[in-house]
PyMOL Python script that loads the backbone (N, CA, C, O; Angstrom):
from pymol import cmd

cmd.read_pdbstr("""\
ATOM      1  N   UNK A   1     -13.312  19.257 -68.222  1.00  0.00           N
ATOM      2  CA  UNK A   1     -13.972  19.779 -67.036  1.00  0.00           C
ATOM      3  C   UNK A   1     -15.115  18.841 -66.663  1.00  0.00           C
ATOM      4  O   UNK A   1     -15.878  18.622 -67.604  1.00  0.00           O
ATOM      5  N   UNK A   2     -15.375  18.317 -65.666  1.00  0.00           N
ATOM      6  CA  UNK A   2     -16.345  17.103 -65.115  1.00  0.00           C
ATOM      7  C   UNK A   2     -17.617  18.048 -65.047  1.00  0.00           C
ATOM      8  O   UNK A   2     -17.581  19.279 -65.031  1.00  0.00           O
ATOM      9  N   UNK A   3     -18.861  17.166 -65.005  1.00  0.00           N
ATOM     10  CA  UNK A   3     -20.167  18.059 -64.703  1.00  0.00           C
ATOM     11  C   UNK A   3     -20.382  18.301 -63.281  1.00  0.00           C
ATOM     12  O   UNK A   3     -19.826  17.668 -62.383  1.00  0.00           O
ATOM     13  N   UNK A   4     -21.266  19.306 -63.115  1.00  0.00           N
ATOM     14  CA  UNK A   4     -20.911  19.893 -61.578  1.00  0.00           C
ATOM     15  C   UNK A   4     -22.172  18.715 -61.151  1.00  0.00           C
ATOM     16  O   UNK A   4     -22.993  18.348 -61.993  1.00  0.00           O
ATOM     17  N   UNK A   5     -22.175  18.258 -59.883  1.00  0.00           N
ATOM     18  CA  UNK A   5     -23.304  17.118 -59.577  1.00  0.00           C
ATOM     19  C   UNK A   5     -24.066  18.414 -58.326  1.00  0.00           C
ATOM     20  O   UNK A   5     -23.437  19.197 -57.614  1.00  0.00           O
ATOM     21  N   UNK A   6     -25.596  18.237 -58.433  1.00  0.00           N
ATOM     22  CA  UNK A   6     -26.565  19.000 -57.614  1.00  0.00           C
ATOM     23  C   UNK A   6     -27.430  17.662 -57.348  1.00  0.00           C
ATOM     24  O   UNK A   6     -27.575  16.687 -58.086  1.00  0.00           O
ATOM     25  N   UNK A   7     -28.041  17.959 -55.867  1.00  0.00           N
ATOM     26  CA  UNK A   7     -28.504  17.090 -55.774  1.00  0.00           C
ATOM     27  C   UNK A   7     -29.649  17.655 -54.296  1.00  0.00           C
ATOM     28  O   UNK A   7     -30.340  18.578 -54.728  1.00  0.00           O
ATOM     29  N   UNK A   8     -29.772  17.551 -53.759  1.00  0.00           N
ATOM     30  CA  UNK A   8     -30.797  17.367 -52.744  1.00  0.00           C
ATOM     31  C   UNK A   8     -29.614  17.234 -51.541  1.00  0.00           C
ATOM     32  O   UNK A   8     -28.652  16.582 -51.946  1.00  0.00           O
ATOM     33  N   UNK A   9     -29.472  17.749 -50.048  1.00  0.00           N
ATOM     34  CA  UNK A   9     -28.619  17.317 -49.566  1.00  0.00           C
ATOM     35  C   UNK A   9     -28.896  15.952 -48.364  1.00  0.00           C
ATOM     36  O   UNK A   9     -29.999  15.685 -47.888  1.00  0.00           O
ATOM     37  N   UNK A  10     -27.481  15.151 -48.021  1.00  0.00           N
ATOM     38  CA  UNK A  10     -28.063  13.978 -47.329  1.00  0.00           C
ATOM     39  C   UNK A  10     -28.241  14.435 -46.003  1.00  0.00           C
ATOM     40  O   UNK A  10     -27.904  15.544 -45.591  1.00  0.00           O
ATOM     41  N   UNK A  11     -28.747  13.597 -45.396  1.00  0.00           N
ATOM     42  CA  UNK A  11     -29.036  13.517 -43.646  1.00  0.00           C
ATOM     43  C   UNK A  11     -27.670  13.421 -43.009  1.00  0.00           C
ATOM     44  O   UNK A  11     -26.726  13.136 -43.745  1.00  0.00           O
ATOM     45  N   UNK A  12     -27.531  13.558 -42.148  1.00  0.00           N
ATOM     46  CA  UNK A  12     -26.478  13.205 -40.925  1.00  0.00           C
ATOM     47  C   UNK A  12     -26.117  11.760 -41.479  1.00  0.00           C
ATOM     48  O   UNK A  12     -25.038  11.507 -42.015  1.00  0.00           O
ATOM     49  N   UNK A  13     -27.238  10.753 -41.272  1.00  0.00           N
ATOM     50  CA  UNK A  13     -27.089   9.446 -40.899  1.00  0.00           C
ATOM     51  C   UNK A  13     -27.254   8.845 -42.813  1.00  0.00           C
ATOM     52  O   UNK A  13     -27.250   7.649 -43.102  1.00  0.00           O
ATOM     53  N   UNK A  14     -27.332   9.511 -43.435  1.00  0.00           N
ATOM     54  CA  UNK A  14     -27.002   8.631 -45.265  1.00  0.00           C
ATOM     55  C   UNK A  14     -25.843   9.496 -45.122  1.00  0.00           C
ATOM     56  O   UNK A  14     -24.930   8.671 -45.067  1.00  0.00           O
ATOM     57  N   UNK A  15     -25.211  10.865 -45.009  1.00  0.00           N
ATOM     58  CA  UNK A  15     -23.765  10.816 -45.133  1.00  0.00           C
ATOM     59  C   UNK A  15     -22.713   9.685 -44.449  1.00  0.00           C
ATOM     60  O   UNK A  15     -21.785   9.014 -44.898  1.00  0.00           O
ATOM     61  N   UNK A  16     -23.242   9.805 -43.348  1.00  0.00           N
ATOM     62  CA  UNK A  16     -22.612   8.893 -42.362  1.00  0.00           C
ATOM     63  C   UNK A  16     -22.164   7.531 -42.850  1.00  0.00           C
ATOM     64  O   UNK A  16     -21.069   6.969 -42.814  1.00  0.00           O
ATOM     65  N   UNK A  17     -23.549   7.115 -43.395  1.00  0.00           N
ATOM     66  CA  UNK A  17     -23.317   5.427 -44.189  1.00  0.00           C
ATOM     67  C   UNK A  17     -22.469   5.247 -45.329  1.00  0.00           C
ATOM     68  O   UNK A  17     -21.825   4.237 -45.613  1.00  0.00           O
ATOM     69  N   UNK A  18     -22.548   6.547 -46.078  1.00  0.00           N
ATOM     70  CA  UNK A  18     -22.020   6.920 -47.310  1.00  0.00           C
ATOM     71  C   UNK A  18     -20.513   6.521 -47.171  1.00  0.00           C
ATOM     72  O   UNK A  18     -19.947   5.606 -47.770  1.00  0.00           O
ATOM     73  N   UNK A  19     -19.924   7.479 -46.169  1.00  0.00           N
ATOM     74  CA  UNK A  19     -18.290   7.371 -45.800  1.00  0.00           C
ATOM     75  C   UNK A  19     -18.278   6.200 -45.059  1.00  0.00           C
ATOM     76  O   UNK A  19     -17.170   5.665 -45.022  1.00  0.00           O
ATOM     77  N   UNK A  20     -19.312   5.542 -44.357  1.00  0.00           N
ATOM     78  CA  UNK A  20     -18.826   4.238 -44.057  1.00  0.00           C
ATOM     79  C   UNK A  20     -18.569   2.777 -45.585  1.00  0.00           C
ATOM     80  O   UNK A  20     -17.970   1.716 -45.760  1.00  0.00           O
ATOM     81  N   UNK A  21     -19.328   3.551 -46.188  1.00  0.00           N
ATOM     82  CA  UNK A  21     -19.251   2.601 -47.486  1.00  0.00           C
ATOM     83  C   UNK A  21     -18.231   2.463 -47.969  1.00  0.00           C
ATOM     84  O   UNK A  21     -17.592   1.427 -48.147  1.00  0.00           O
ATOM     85  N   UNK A  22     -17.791   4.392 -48.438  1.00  0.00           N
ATOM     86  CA  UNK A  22     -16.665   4.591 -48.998  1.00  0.00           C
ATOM     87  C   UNK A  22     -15.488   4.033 -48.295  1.00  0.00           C
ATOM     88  O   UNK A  22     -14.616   3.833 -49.140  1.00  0.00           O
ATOM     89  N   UNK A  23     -15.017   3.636 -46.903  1.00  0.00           N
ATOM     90  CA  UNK A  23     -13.920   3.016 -46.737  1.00  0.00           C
ATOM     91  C   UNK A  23     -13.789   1.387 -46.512  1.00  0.00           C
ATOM     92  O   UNK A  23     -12.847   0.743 -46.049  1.00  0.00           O
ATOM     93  N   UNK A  24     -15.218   0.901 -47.061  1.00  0.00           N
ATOM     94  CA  UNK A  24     -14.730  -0.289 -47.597  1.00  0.00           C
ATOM     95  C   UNK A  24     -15.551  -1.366 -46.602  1.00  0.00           C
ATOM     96  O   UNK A  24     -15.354  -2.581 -46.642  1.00  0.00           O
ATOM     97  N   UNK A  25     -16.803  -0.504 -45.426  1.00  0.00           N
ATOM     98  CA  UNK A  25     -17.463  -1.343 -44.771  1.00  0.00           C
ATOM     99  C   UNK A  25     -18.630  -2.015 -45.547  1.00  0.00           C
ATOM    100  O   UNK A  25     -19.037  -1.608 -46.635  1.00  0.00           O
ATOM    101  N   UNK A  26     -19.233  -3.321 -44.729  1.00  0.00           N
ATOM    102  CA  UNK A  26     -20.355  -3.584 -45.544  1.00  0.00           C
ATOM    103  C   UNK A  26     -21.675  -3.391 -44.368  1.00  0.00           C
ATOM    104  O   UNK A  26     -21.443  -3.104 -43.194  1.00  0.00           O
ATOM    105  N   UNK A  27     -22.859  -3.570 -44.830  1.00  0.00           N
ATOM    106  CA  UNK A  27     -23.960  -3.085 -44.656  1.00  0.00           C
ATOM    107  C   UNK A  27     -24.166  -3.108 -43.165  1.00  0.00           C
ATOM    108  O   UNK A  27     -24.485  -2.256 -42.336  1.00  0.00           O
ATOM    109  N   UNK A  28     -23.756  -4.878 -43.109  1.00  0.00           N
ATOM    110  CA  UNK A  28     -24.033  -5.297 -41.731  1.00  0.00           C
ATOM    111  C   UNK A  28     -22.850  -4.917 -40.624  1.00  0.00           C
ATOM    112  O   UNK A  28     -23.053  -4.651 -39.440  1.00  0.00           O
ATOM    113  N   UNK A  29     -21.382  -4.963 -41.398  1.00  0.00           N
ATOM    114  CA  UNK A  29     -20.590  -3.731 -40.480  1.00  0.00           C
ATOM    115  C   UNK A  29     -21.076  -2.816 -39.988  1.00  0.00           C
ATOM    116  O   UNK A  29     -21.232  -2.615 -38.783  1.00  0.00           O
ATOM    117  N   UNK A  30     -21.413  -2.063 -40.991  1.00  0.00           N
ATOM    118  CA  UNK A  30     -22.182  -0.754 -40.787  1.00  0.00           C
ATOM    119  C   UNK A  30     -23.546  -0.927 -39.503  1.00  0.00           C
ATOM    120  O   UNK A  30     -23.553  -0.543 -38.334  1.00  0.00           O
ATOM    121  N   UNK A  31     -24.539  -1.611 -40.250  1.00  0.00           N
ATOM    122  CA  UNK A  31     -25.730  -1.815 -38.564  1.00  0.00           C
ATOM    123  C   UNK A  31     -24.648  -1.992 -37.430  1.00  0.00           C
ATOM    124  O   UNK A  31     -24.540  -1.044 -36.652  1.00  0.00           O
ATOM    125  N   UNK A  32     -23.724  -3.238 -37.213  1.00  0.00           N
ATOM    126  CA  UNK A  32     -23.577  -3.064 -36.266  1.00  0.00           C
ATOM    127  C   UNK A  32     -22.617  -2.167 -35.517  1.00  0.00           C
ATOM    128  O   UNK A  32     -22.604  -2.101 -34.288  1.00  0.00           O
ATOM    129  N   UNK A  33     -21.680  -1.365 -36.441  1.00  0.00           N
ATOM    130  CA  UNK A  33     -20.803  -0.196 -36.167  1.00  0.00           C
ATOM    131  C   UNK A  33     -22.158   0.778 -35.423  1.00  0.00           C
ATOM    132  O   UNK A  33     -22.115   0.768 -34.192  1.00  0.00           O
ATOM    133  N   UNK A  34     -22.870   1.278 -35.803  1.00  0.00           N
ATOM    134  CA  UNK A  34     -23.934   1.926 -35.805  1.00  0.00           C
ATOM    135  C   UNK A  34     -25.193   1.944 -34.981  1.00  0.00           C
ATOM    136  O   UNK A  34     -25.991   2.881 -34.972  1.00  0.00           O
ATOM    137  N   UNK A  35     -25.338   0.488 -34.078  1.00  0.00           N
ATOM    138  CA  UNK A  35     -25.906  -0.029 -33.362  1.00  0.00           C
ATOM    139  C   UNK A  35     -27.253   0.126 -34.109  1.00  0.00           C
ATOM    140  O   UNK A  35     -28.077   0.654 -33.363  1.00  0.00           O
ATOM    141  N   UNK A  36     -27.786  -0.178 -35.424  1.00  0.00           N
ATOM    142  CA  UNK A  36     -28.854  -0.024 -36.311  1.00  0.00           C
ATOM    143  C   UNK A  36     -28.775  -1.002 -36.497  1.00  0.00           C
ATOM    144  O   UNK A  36     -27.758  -1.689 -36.402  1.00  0.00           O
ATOM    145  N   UNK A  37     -30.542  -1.543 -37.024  1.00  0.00           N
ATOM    146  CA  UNK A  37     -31.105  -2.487 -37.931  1.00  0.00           C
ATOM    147  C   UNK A  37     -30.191  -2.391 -39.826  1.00  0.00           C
ATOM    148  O   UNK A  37     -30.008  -1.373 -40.493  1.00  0.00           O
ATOM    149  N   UNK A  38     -29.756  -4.056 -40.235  1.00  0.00           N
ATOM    150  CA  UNK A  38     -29.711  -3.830 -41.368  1.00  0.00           C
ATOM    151  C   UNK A  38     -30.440  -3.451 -42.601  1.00  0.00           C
ATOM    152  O   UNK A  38     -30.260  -3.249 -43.802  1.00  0.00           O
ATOM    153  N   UNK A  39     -31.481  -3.459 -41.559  1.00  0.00           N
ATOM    154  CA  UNK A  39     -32.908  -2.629 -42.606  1.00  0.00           C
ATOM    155  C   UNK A  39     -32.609  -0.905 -43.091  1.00  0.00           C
ATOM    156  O   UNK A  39     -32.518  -0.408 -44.214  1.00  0.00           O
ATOM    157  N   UNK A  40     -32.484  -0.126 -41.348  1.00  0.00           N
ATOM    158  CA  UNK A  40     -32.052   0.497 -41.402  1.00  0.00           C
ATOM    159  C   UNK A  40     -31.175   1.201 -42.276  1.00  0.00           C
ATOM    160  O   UNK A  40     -31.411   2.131 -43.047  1.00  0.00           O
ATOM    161  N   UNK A  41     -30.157   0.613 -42.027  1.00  0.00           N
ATOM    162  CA  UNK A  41     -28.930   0.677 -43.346  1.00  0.00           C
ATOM    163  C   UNK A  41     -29.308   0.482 -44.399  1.00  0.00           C
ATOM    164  O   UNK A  41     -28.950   1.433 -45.093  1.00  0.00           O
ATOM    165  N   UNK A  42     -29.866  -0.246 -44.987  1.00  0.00           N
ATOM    166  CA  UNK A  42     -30.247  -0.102 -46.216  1.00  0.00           C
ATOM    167  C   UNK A  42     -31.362   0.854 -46.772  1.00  0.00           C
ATOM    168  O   UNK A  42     -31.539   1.168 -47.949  1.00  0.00           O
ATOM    169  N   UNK A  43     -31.994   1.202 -45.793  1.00  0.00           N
ATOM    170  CA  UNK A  43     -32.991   2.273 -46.311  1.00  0.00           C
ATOM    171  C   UNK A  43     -32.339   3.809 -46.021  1.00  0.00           C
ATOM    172  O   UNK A  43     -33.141   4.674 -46.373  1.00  0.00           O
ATOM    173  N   UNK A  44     -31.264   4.283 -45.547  1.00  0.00           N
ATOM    174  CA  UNK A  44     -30.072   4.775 -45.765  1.00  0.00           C
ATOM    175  C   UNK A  44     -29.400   4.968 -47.061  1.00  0.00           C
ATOM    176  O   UNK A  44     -29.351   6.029 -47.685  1.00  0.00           O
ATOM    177  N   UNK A  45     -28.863   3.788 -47.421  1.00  0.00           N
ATOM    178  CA  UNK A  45     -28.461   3.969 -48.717  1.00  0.00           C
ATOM    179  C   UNK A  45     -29.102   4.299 -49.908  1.00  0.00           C
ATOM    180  O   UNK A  45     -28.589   4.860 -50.876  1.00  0.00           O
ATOM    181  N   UNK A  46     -30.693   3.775 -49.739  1.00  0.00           N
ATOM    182  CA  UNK A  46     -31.649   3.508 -50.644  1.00  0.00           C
ATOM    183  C   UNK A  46     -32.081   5.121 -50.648  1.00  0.00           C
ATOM    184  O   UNK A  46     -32.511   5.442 -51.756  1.00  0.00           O
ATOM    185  N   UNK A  47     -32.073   5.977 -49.891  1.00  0.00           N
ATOM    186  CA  UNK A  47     -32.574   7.386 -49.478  1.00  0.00           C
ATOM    187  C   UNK A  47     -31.509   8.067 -50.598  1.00  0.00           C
ATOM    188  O   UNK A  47     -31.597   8.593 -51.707  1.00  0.00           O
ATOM    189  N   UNK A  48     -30.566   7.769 -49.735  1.00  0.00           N
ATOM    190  CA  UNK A  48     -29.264   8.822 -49.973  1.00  0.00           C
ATOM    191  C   UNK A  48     -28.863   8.540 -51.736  1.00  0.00           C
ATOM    192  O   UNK A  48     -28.198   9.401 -52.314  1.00  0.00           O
ATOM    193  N   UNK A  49     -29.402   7.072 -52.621  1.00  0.00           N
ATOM    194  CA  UNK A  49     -29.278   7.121 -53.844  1.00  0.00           C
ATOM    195  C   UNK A  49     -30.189   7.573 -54.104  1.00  0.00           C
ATOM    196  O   UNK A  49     -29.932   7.834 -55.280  1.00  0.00           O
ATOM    197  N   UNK A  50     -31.233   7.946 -53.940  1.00  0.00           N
ATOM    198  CA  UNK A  50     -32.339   8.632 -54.564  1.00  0.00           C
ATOM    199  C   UNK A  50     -31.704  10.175 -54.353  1.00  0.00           C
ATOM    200  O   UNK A  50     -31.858  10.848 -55.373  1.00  0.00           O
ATOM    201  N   UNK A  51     -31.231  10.673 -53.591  1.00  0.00           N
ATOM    202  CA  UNK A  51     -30.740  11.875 -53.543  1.00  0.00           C
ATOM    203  C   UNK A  51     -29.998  12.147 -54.444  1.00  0.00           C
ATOM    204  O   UNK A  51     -30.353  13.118 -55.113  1.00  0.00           O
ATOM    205  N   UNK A  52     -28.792  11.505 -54.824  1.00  0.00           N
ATOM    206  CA  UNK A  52     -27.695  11.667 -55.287  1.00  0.00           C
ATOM    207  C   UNK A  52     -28.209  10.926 -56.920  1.00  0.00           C
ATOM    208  O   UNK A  52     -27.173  10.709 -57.548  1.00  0.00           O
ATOM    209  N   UNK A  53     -28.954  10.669 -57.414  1.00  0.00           N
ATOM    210  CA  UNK A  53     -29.924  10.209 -58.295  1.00  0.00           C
ATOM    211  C   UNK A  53     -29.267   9.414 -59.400  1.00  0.00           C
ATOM    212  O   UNK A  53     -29.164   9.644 -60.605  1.00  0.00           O
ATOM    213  N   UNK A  54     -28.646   7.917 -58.273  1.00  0.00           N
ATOM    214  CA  UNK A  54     -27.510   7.086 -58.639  1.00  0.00           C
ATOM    215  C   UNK A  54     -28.340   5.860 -58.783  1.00  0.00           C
ATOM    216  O   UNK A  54     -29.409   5.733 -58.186  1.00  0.00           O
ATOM    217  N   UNK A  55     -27.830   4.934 -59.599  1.00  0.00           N
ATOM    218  CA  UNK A  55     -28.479   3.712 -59.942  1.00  0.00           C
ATOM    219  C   UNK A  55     -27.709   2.989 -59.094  1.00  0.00           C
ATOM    220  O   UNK A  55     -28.473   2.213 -58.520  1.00  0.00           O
ATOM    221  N   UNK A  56     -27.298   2.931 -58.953  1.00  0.00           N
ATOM    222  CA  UNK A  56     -26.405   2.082 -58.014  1.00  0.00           C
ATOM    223  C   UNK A  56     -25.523   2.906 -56.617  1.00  0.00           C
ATOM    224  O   UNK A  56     -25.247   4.096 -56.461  1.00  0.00           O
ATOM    225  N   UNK A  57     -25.271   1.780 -55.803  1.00  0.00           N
ATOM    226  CA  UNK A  57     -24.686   1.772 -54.936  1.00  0.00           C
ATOM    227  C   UNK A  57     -23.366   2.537 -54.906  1.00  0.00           C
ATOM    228  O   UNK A  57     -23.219   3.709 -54.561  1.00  0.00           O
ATOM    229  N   UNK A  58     -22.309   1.571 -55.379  1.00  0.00           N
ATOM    230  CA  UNK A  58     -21.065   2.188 -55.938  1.00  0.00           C
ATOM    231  C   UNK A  58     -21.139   3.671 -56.810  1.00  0.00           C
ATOM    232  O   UNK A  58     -20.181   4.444 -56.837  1.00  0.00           O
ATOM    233  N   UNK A  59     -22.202   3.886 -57.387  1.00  0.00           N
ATOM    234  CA  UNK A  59     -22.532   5.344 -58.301  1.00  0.00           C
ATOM    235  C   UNK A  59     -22.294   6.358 -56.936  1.00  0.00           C
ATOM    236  O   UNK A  59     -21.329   7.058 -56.631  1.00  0.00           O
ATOM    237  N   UNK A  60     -23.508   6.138 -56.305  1.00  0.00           N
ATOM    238  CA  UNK A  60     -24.143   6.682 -54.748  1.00  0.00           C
ATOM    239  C   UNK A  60     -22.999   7.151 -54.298  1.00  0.00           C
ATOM    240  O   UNK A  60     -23.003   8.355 -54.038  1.00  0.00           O
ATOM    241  N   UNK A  61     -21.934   6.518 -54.111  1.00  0.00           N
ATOM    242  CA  UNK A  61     -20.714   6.182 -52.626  1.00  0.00           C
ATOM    243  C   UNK A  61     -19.807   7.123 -53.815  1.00  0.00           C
ATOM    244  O   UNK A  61     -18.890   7.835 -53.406  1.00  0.00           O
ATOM    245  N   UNK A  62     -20.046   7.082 -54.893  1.00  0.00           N
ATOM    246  CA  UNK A  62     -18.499   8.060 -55.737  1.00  0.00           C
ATOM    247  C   UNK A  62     -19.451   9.566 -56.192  1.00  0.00           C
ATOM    248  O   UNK A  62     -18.527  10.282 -56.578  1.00  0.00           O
ATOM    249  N   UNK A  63     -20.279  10.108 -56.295  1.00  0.00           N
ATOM    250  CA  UNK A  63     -20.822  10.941 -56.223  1.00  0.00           C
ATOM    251  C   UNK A  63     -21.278  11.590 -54.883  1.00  0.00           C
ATOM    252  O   UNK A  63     -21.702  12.744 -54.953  1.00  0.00           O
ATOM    253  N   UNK A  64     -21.252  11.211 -54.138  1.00  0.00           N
ATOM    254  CA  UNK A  64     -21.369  11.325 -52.650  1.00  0.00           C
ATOM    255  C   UNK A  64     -20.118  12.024 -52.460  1.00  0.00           C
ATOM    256  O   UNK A  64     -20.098  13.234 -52.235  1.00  0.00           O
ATOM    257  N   UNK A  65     -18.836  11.158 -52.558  1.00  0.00           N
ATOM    258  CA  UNK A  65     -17.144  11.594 -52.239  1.00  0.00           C
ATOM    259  C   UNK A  65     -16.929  12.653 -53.027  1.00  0.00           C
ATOM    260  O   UNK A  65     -16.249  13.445 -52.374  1.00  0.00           O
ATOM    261  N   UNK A  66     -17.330  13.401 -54.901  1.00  0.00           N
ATOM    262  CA  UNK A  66     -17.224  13.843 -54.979  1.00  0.00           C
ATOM    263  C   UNK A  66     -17.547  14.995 -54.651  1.00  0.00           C
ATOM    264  O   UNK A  66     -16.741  15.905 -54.458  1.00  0.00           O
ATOM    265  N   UNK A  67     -19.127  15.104 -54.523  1.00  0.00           N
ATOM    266  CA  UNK A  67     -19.434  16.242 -53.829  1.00  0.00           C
ATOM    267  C   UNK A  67     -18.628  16.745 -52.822  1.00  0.00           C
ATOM    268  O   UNK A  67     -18.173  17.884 -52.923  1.00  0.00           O
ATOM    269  N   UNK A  68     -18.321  15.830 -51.572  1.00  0.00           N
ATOM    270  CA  UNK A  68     -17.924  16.645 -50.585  1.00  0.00           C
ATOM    271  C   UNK A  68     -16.450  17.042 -50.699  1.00  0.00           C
ATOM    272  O   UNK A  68     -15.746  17.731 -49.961  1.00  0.00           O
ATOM    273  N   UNK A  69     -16.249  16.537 -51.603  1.00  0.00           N
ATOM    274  CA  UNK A  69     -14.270  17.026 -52.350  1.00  0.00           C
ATOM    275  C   UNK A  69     -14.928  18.468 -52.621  1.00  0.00           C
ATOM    276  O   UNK A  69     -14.374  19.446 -52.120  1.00  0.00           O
ATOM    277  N   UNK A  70     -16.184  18.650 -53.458  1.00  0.00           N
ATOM    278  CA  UNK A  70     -16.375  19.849 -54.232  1.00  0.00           C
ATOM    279  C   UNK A  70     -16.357  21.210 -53.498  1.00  0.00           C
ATOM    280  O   UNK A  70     -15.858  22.304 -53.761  1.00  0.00           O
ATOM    281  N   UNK A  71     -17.321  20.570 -52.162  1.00  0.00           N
ATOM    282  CA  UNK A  71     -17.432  21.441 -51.159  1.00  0.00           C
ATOM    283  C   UNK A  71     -16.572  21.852 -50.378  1.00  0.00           C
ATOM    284  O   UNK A  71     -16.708  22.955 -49.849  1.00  0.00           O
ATOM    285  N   UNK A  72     -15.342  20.949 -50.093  1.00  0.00           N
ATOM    286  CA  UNK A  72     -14.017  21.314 -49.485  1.00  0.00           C
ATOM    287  C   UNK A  72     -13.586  22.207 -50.230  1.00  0.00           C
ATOM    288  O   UNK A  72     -13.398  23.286 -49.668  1.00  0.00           O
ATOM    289  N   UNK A  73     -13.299  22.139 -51.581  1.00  0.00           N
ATOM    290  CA  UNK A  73     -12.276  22.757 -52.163  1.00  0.00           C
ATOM    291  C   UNK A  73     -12.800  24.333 -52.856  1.00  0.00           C
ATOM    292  O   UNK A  73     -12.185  25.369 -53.108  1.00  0.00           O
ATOM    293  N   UNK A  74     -13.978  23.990 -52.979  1.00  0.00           N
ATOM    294  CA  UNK A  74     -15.064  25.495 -52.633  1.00  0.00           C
ATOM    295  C   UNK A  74     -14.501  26.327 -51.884  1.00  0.00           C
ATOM    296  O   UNK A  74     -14.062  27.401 -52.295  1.00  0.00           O
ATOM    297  N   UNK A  75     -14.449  25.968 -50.789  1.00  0.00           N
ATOM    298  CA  UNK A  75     -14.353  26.828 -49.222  1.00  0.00           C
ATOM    299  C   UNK A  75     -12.861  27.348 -48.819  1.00  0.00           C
ATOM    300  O   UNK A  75     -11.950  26.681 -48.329  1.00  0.00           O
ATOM    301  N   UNK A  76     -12.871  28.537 -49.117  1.00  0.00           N
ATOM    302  CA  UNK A  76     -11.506  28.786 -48.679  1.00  0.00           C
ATOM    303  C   UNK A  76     -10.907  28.076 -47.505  1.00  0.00           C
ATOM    304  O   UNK A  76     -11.602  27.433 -46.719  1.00  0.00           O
ATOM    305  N   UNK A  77      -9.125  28.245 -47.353  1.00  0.00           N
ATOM    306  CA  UNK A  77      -8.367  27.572 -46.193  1.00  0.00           C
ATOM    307  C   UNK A  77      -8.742  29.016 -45.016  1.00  0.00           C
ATOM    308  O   UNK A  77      -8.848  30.143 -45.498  1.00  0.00           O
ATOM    309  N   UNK A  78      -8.845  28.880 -44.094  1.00  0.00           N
ATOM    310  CA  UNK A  78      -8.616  29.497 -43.068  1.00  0.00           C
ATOM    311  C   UNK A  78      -7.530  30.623 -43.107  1.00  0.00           C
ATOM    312  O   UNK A  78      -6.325  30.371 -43.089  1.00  0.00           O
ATOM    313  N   UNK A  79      -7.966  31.674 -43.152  1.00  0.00           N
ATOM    314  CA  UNK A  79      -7.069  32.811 -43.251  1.00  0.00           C
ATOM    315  C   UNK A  79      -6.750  32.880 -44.285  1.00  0.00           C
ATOM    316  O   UNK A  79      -5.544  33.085 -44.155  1.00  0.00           O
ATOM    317  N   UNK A  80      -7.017  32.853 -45.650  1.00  0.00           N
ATOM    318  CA  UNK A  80      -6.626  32.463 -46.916  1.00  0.00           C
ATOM    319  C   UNK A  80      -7.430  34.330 -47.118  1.00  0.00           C
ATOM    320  O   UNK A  80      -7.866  34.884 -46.108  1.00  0.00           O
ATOM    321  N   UNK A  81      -7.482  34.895 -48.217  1.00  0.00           N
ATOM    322  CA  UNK A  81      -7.779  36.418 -48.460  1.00  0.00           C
ATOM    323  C   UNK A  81      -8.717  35.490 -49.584  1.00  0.00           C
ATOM    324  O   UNK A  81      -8.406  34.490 -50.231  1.00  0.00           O
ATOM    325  N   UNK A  82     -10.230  36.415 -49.508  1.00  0.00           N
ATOM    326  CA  UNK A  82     -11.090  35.708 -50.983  1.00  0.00           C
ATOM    327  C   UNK A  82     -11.066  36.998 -51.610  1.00  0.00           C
ATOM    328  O   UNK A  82     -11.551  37.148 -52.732  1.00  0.00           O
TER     329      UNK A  82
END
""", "prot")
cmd.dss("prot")
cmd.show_as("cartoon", "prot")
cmd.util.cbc("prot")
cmd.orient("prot")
């Protein structure tokens, strides 16, 4: 059984970067997908690992995905009986 991860939740804009990470963009993709400073973006990521209370980047971006797997699969399907 994996440990359950708690954390602080992210902003709009560190989830946002998060799933842009997770499919494989890089920073400056990201600013300019985003029409943001690469500063920006990085103080994004730098937020959203302090949240997710990851040493790294790659930590950040797979604790991030799990959570929101956790939270999907939490939540009943639509019309489902709880």
């Amino acid at each position: 059984m994996a440990a359950q991860i708690e954390c602080d939740p992210l902003t709009q804009a560190q989830s946002e970067v998060m799933l842009l990470l997770a499919s494989g963009l890089l920073g400056k993709e990201i600013a300019h997908l985003l029409d943001v400073s690469q500063s920006a973006v990085k103080d994004r990521i730098n937020r959203a690992k302090d949240r997710l209370e990851a040493r790294t980047t790659v930590q950040a971006v797979a604790r991030y995905l799990t959570l929101l797997h956790t939270e999907q699969t939490d939540q009943p399907n639509q019309g489902e009986f709880q």
